[in-house]
N, C-alpha and C positions, 0 to 999 in steps of 0.2 A: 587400529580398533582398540577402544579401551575396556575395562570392563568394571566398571559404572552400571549400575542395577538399580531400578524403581521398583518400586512396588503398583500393581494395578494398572489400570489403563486410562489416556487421555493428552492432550496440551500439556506440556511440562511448565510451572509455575516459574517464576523470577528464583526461588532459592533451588530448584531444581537446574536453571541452568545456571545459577553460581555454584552448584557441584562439579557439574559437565567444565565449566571451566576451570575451578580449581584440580582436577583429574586429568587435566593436557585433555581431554574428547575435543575440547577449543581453545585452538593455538593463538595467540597473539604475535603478532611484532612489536607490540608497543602496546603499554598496559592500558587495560578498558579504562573507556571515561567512566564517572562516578555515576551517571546516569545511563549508560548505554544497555542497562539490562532493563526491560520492561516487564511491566505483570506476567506478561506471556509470550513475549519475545525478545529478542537481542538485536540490538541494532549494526549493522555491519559499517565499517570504515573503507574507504578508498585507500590504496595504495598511494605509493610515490612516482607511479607514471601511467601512463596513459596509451592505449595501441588504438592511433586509428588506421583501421582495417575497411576494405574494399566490400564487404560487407556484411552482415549479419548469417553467423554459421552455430553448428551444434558440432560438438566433435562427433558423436558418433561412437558405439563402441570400440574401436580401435585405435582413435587418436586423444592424446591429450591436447587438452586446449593450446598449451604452447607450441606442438605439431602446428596446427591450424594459425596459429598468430605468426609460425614463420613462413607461412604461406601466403598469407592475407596482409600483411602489416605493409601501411603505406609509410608511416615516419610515428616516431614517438614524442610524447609530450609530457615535461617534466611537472608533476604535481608537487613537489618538494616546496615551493612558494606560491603555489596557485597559479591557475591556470586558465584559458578562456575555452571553453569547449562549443564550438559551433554546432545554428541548428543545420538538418539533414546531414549529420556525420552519425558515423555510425563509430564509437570507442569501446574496448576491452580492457576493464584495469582492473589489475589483482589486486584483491582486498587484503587489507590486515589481516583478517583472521583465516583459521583454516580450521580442520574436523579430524577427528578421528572417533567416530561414532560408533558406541556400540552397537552389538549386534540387533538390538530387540530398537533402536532409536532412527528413526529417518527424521527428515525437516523438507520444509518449503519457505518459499523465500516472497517477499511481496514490497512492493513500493512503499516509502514513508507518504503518510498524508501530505507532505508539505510537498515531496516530490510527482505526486501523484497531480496537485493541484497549481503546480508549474508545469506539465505538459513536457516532464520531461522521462522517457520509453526507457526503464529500466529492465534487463531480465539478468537470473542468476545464472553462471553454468557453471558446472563441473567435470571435474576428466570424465571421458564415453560416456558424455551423457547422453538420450535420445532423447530427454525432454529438458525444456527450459522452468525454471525456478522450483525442481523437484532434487530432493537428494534422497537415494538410497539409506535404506536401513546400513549400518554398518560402513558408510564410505568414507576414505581415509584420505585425505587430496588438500591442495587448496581448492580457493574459491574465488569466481571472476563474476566481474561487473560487466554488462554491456548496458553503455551508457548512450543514449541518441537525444537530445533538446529536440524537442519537433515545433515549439513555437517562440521560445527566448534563449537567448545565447546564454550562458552561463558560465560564474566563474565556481569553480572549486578548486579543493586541494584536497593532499593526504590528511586522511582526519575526516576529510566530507561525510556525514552519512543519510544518502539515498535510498537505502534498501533495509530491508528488521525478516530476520529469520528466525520462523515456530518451527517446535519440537515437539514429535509425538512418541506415543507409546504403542502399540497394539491400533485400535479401534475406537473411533474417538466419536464421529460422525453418528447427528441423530437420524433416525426417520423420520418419514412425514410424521409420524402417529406419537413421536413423542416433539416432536417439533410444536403439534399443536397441543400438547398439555401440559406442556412449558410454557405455551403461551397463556394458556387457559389460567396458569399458577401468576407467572409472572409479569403476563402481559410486555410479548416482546417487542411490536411494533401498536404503535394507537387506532387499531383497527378492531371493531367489534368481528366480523368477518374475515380473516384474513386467506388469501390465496396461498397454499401451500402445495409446493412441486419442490423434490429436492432441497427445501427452503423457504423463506417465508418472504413472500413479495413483496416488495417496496414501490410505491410509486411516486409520483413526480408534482412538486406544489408550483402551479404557474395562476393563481389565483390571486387576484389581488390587484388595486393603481397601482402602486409601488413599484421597486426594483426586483424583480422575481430571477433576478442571473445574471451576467456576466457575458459577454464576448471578449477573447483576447484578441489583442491588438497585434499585427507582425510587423517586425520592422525597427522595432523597440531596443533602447539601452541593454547593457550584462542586469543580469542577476546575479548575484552573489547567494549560492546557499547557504549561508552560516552567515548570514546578518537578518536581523529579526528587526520590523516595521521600520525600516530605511528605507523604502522604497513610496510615492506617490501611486495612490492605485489607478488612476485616470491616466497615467505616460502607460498604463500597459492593459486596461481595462476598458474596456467600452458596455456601462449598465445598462438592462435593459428591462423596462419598463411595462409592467404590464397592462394597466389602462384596460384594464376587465374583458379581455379577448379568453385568457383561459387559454390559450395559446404561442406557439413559439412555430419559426419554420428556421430548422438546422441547415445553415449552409454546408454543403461541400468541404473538406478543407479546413474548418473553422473549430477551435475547441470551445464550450462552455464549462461554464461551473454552474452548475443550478441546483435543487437542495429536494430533498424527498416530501414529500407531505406527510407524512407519518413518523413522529417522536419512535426513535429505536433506544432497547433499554437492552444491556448486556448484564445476566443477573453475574455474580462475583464468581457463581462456579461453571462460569462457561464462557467461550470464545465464540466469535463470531468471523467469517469472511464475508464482504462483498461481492457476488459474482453475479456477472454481466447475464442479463434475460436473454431468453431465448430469441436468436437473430430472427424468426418467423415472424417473431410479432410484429416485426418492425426495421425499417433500414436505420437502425441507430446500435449505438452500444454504450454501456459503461465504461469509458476509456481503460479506465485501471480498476483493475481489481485491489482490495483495498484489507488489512485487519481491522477489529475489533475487540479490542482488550476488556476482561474483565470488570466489572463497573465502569463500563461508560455509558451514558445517560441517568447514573441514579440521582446524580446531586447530593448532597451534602446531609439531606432529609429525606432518600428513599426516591424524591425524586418522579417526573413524568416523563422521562426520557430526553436524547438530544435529536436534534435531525442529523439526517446523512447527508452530506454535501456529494454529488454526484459530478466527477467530473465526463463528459460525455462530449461523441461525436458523431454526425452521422458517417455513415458509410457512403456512397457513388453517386448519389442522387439527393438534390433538395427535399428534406422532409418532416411531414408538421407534426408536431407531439402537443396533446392536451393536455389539460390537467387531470389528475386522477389516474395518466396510463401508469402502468405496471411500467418499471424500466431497469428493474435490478432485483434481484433476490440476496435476501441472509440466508448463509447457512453456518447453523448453528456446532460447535463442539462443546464436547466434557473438558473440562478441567482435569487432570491428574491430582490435586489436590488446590486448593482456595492458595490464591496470590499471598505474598507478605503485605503487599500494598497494591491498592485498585486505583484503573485509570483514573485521574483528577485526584488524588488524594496526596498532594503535596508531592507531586514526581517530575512537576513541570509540563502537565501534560498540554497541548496548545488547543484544543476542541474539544472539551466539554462546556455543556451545555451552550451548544454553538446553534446556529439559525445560517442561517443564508451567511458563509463567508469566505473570505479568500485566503491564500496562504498568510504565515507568520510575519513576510516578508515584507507586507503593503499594510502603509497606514492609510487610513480613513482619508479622503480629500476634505481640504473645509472651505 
């Protein structure tokens, strides 16, 4: 535990956790890339191996995760030159980095977009933990990757990064009641009305002739995570058309990508998370929960926001979603204080002002 002090409460900014790391709170193996600090998060690296393990565990307060991996571990895999990591496995790899957080700082952990919209089931852990991709105020440990493909085989290595961990202070999380007068200021989704519970609802654009989403393909080549538009989006996509039905019926099994109807605008002093709608409404979900960094949707001129690409699956049974359901909530955070630099603003960020798309990794078919 270090003792590293903020002042006030909220999301810690990008030179907030250039503190946390230049102070050992965030250990490296190998120094951060030049990009790996975002507005509001830190992107995390994979290790140099790989544990596939028998199956998916939590240590629990009395074991450290290494207790559990010599328990569980079927053979290892060297990520030192890349690696093929198969779908329905379930892998454990220590990350680069590690914590020693102060007292007053916890974190949680969340899929990178690109990993999120490759359908590949990332969670964070750490020693005794009961929960997955939450860290304690004050814990001192490394930190592991449980990596699962559930629809493409994938290649990585050490260096890969699938996973971006926020840092908070105190109290960060608004209420409904200021949830909507932040909306009222800044207009967080393009909703005159909008549904607010925990969050402010997002729903689902299946309007339109056109292409309205995406079905993945199984069966399909490696993916490589760290190559950007190398890849045919037709060998692993199958589009799907809407032809003014206003409808979709979600297979079983089956992942899509399909996009929110509602422009979301993250104003610069605040964070956003994606969190999956309440199961009642519906045998569907938000695959992955998701961030939202500081100015995403402003644009360059203030801006009308971007859509949310939603990657989604139904749950046990075939079933139809229309246009306009409700299928995901923002919930909105405080900033600790305003970013050095906001999403899109020369950081490399890969979705802003995005519509209906697919990962980094798929070029356009012509």
């Amino acid at each position: 535990m270090t003792s590293i002090s903020f002042s006030g409460t909220g999301i810690l900014n990008d030179a907030d956790i250039a503190r946390l790391v230049e102070g050992e709170a965030v250990s490296h193996e190998k120094a951060l890339d030049p990009d790996q600090i975002q507005p509001a998060s830190l992107d995390l690296r994979l290790g140099s191996v790989a544990y596939r393990v028998r199956a998916s565990f939590l240590p629990g307060p009395k074991c450290s995760v290494k207790d559990k991996l010599d328990q569980l571990q079927l053979h290892q895999v060297d990520l030192s030159h890349g690696a093929v990591l198969e779908t329905g496995c379930v892998y454990i790899v220590p990350l680069m980095e590690s914590l020693s957080l102060p007292s007053a700082i916890s974190a949680a952990a969340n899929p990178k977009s690109s990993t999120g919209r490759l359908d590949i089931f990332t969670r964070l852990i750490t020693d005794h933990s009961r929960q997955f991709d939450k860290i304690p105020s004050g814990y001192t440990g490394p930190l592991y990757l449980e990596v699962s493909p559930r629809t493409f085989p994938i290649f990585a290595r050490a260096g890969s990064r699938l996973t971006q961990i926020r840092f908070r202070q105190g109290k960060a999380a608004l209420s409904d009641e200021e949830h909507l007068a932040l909306h009222r200021q800044e207009t967080l989704v393009a909703s005159e009305d909008p549904f607010i519970d925990n969050g402010i609802a997002v729903s689902i654009d299946l309007a339109g002739e056109g292409i309205i989403g995406y079905r993945a393909k199984r069966h399909t080549a490696v993916i490589d995570v760290d190559e950007r538009n190398a890849l045919n989006m037709l060998d692993f996509w199958e589009p799907i058309e809407g032809r003014g039905k206003g409808e979709i019926i979600l297979d079983p099994d089956k992942f899509y990508i399909l996009v929110s109807r509602e422009a979301v605008h993250v104003p610069p002093l605040y964070a956003a998370e994606m969190i999956p709608f309440d199961p009642l409404v519906g045998e569907f979900r938000v695959h992955y929960a998701g961030f939202f960094d500081p100015g995403f949707g402003a644009g360059e001129s203030g801006g009308t926001g971007s859509r949310a690409v939603l990657e989604v699956r139904s749950h046990e049974v075939p079933f139809i979603v229309e246009h306009g359901q409700i299928i995901g909530r923002l919930a909105y955070e405080r900033m600790r204080e305003r970013p050095s630099h906001l999403y899109g603003q020369g950081i490399g960020s890969n979705y802003q002002a995005q519509g209906l798309k697919l990962s980094k990794h798929f070029r356009v078919a012509r």
